[in-house]
Residue, then its C-alpha position, 0 to 999 in steps of 0.5 A: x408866496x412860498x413859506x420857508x422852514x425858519x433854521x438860522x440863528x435870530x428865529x423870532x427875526x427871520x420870522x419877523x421878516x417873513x410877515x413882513x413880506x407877506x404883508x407887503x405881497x398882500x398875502x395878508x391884508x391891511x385890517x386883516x387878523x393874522x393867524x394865531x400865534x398856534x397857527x404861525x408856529x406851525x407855518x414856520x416850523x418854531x416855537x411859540x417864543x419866537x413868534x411872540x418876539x417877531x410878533x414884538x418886532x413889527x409891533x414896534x415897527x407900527x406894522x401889527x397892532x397887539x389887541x389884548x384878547x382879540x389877537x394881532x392886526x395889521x395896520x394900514x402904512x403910515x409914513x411918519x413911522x418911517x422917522x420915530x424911535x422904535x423902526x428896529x434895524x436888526x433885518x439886512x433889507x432894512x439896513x439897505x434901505x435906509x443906506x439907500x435913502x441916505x446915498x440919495x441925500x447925504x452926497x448931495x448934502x456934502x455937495x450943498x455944504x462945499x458950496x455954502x460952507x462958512x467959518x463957523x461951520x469948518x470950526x464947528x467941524x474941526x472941533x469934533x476931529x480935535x475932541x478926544x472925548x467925543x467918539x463912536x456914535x457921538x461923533x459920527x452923528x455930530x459930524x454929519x449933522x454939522x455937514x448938513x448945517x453947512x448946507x443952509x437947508x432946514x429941511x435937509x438938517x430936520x430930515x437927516x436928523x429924523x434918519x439918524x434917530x431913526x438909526x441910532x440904535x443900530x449905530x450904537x451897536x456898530x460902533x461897539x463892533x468897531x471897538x473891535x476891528x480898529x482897521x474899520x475906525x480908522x478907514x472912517x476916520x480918514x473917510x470923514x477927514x476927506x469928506x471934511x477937507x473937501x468942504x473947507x477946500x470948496x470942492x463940491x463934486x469931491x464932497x459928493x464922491x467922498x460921501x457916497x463912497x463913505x456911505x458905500x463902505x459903512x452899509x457894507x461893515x454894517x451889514x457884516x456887524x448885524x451878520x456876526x450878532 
């Protein structure tokens, strides 16, 4: 694999995201040591802050484990890391990835919920548009938890709720950037209304339609959020 020179803004992820990726390639092996912070500096052309940072980020990942003295190890997939709280989405891969689990359940979820939708679940619905106080990350979070509920799965409501833990902080920081560009709030909302209009109306095939271009539009304004940090 060919190193590149790091020149954007965020160094210590762009750093982050290279490991990263050589570790997925095989450059560097599960078990395997990696170079030393000395040594990476000089592979990507940074300084040593910005190693120990990206060295953080896939610390925090599960990827590299930190032993104190020794140097950093590179651990062997486990794939419950991929619903806990320290998954950082600050890469643009990560974010693509993790939209495109959600395309593959949510439609499908909103499509289930227009079929087995009851009272107490449109009410429960209808609450969270009529709350004044309940907006952003709240909102949005409760909104499609409800619409999982509506569903009747379990499954389908512990498994979305491990994918929005696992994005929180990512939502968090993208609702602050919709603080700002009202269009974006206001597309949401009437794309979550007719997500809603669709479940109480019993339309299944219109659930799954509104959903999947909901989802479509977040990933895009996401994406455009993290480029403008």
């Amino acid at each position: 694999m060919q190193i590149q020179k790091i020149s954007t803004k965020k160094v210590s992820d762009s750093v982050a995201e290279q490991i990263e990726e050589m570790i997925r390639s095989g450059t560097f092996q599960v078990g395997e040591k990696l170079p030393s912070v000395r040594e990476l500096c000089e592979m990507f052309g940074v300084g040593r802050s910005a190693v120990r940072d990206a060295i953080t980020t896939l610390k925090g990942k599960g990827i590299v484990d930190v032993k104190q003295g020794e140097g950093t190890y590179i651990l062997e997939f486990d794939s419950t890391r991929l619903f806990n709280n320290h998954l950082l989405l600050t890469q643009p891969r990560d974010i693509s990835e993790l939209y495109q689990v959600r395309k593959i359940l949510e439609p499908g979820i909103a499509e289930l919920a227009a079929i087995h939708r009851k009272e107490a679940d449109l009410q429960l619905m209808a609450d969270i548009f009529a709350n004044p106080t309940m907006n952003g990350w709240d909102s949005d979070y409760l909104l499609h938890t409800a619409i999982a509920k509506a569903a009747g799965n379990e499954i389908i409501i512990q498994l979305l709720e491990f994918i929005s833990t696992t994005m929180k902080n990512a939502m968090i920081d993208f609702h602050h950037y919709i603080k700002k560009n009202p269009t974006t709030a206001q597309m949401m909302e009437i794309q979550h209304f007719k997500i809603y209009e669709s479940i109480k109306l019993g339309k299944p095939e219109n659930a799954k339609q509104m959903m999947m271009e909901h989802l479509d539009y977040v990933e895009k304004e996401l994406l455009n959020s993290l480029a403008l940090q």
